[in-house]
Residue, then its C-alpha position, 0 to 999 in steps of 0.5 A: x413381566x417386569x423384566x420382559x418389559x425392561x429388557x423390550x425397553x432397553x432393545x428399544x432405546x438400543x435400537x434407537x440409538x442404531x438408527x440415530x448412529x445410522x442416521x448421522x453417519x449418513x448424514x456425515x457422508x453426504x455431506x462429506x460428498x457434498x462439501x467437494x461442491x464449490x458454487x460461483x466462478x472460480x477466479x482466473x487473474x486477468x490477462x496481461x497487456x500485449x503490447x510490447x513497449x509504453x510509448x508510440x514512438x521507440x525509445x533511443x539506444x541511449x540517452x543524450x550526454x553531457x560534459x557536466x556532473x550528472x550528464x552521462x548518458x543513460x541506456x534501458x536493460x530490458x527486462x532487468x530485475x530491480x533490486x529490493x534497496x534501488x536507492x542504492x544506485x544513487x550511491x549515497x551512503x547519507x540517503x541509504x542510512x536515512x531509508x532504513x531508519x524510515x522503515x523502522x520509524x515511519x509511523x505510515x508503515x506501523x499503521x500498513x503493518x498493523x492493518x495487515x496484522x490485523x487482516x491475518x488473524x482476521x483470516x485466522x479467528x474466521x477460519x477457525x469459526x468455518x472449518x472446525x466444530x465449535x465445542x462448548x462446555x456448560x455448567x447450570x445450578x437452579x432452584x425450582x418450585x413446581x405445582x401439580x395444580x398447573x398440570x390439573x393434579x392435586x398435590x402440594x408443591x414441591x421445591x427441588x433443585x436442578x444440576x446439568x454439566x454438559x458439551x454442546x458441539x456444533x457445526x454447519x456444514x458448507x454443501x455449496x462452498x459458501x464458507x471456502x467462499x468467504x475464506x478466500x475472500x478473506x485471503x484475498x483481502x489479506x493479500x491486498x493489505x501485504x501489497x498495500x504495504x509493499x506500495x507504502x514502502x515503495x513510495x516513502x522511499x520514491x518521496x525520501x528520496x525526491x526530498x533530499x534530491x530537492x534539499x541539495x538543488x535548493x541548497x545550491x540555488x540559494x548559494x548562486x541565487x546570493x551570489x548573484x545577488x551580491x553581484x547586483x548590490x556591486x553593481x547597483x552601489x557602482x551606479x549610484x557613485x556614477x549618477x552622483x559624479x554625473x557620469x549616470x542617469x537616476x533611471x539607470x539606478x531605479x531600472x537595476x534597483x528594480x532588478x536587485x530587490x526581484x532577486x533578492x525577494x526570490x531568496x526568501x522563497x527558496x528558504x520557504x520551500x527549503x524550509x518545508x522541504x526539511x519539515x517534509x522530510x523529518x516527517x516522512x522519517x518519523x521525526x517531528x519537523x523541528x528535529x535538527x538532526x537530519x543529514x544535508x545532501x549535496x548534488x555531487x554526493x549523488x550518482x546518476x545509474x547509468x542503465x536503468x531496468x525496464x520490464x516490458x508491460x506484461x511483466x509489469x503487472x506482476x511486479x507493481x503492489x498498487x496493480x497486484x492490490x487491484x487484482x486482489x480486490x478483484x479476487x476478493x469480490x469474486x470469491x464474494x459473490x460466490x458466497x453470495x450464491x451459495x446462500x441460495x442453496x440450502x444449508x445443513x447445520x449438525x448439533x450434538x448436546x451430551x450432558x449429565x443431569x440430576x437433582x442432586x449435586x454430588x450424583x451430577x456424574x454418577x449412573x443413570x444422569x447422562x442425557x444426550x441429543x443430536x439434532x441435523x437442521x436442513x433449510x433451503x431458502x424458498x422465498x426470501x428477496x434480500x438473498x438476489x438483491x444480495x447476489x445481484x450487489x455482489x456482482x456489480x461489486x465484482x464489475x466495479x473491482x474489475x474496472x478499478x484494476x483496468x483503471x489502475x493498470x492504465x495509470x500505471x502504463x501511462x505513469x511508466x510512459x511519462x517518467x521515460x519521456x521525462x528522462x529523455x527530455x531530461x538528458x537533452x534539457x540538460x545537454x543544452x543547459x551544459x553547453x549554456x553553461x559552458x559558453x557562459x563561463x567562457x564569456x565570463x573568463x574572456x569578459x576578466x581577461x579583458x577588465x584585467x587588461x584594461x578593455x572591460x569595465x568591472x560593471x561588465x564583469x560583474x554583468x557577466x558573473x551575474x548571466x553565469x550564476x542565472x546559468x547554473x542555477x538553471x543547470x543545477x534544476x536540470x541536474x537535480x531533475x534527471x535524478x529524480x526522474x531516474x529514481x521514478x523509474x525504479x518507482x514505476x517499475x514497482x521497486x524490488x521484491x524483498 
């Protein structure tokens, strides 16, 4: 009788363990169908401009020329591809050596590289947590006393230890996508730190530059702006000897005294912003602001590209990190609310428990202690208000993603309209202040020839040094500000892929 009632037990406990199998296979199938399912919109990128230029007027063949350092005319290559270092076009080595150790110092861009390290494994440790099982080993020991009189038995108590080593294996199976929901989410959101870090590198070599373009135009407007100032202390000291031999009015002195100490209270100023220029430019290459070792640029070291690329708008979108940023924060809040959906669906949760349980250590591991259980969770939420409050924030997420990436290519349209608007004004400005600078000069010589022959007072000469230096300072901020405008334009276009 005994062993009809063991082997009944074991046919059942076999069978048991069938219909368990059978179960969870089911279950594993079902699931396998059912995790194909992905819900919420799936992203489509936005579509490009389709507009064929950036401005409502054509842009000229070319720019205007000029007969000056820096004044060659300047023409656009349509849909030209930008180099990864456009600062090379400028061809100076000094600006080349002092990018690339930015790259390497500026502390702007650890912290970009840092933050995109960081969304990586971000990605990585969530990827893991959502796609595979998680397995767990444990190990317990506890002393237990047990009294038969909590039961309603007679008895003395007994004291007894208890010893359990097991793996527990859990995994939540994702029926509507909410996982590879939040996995590309993620992505997204990484993609975004990558162009977040393009962009800084894109505008610390857009600002090194403009800095040192600026370092040599003040450079040389102090050295004219001195120039002129010696000229006037020439001329104001000529004055005063003609007012004291009563050959000048005292009102002569007080009006040219007036225009001397207004020159001379400008060459502090363009100390000051050349001072702060040299602290902003330590900073931008990783240095503290009183690090002497900089390089000092001068204008003729520069050179101006003559052709410079231009992509139509549709091609812009694809090349600029701050619009390709805005899409992925696009794409990152719609991969959201898809998430968000999905946790309207139900959701399936699997847990396995296999352990070995005994009362006495050294048989922990031995026949007859091993324990197992399996346990399949569904749930659907019936009534919960936080789940479409949820869905609803995401969505208005996404709207407001959607009119950042509008607003960020508008901007950039508009900065690519103003930067050639500005090098077509620039090549005309300087155009004019070349012929300025030209007859300002010949005056000059003609106003020499004539003091050398007797015709002109030196006071006129010096008169004319003065209206030529005025002239070149002029000419040399128009020099400078076609450089910078032309280094914009490599900026605009969203530099070059590395």
């Amino acid at each position: 009788m005994d062993n009809v009632e063991e082997m009944h037990s074991l046919g059942t406990d076999s069978t048991k363990t069938n219909h368990i199998a059978v179960l969870t296979y089911t279950a594993l199938i079902l699931a396998g169908l059912l995790t194909g399912c992905t819900v919420g919109p799936d992203f489509k990128p936005p579509a490009a401009p389709d507009m064929p230029g950036y401005t409502a007027a054509p842009l000229p063949a070319q720019s205007a020329s000029a007969p000056t350092a820096l004044g060659d005319a300047q023409h656009f290559r349509i849909g030209a591809s930008v180099s990864a270092q456009w600062w090379r076009d400028l061809a100076s080595p000094k600006l080349n050596a002092l990018i690339e150790k930015a790259f390497h110092a500026s502390p702007t861009l650890a912290s970009a590289r840092a933050t995109l390290r960081q969304a990586q494994e971000i990605y990585v440790a969530q990827e893991g947590a959502m796609t595979y099982p998680q397995v767990d080993a444990g190990f317990s020991a506890q002393r237990q006393r047990f009294n038969p009189i909590v039961l309603g038995q007679d008895g003395k108590a007994r004291e007894f230890s208890l010893f359990n080593a097991g793996v527990n294996v859990h995994y939540q199976l994702d029926l509507a996508g909410g996982n590879r929901r939040a996995l590309e989410a993620l992505a997204a959101q990484t993609e975004y730190r990558r162009h977040e870090l393009e962009g800084a590198q894109l505008t610390l070599a857009g600002n090194i530059v403009t800095a040192a373009v600026t370092q040599s135009r003040l450079a040389a407007q102090i050295q004219s702006t001195a120039a002129i100032l010696r000229a006037q202390d020439e001329q104001l000291h000529i004055t005063k000897e003609r007012v004291r031999l009563g050959q000048g009015a005292p009102d002569e002195v007080l009006a040219l005294q007036t225009q001397v100490e207004q020159v001379r209270a400008g060459l502090p100023l363009l100390r000051k912003q050349g001072q702060q220029n040299e602290h902003l430019l330590a900073t931008l290459t990783g240095r503290a602001p009183e690090d002497g070792s900089l390089p000092t640029f001068t204008l003729e070291e520069f050179t101006l590209p003559s052709a410079l690329p231009l992509v139509v708008p549709s091609e812009l979108v694809r090349r600029r990190p701050d619009i390709r940023g805005a899409e992925a924060l696009l794409h990152a809040a719609n991969a959201e609310y898809g998430s968000a959906i999905a946790k309207l669906y139900p959701q399936l949760n699997l847990s396995a428990n296999l352990a070995t349980q005994t009362l006495i250590a050294g048989a922990l591991f031995g026949p007859g202690s091993a324990i197992w259980n399996v346990l399949g969770q569904l749930t659907q939420p019936l009534f919960n208000p936080a789940l479409p409050a949820e869905k609803r924030a995401a969505l208005a997420a996404f709207d407001a993603a959607a009119a950042n990436y509008q607003s960020v290519v508008l901007e950039s349209l508009r900065n690519v309209a103003d930067v050639l608007r500005a090098l077509e004004n620039d090549a005309q400005a300087l155009a004019a202040l070349a012929a300025a600078d030209t007859a300002a000069q010949g005056s000059l010589q003609s106003v020499q020839r004539q003091y050398a022959l007797g015709a002109a007072s030196y006071v006129q000469q010096l008169i004319a040094q003065q209206a030529a230096q005025q002239t070149s300072i002029n000419l040399i901020a128009a020099q400078a500000q076609r450089l910078v405008d032309s280094a914009a334009l490599y900026q605009a276009m969203g530099g070059g892929v590395s």
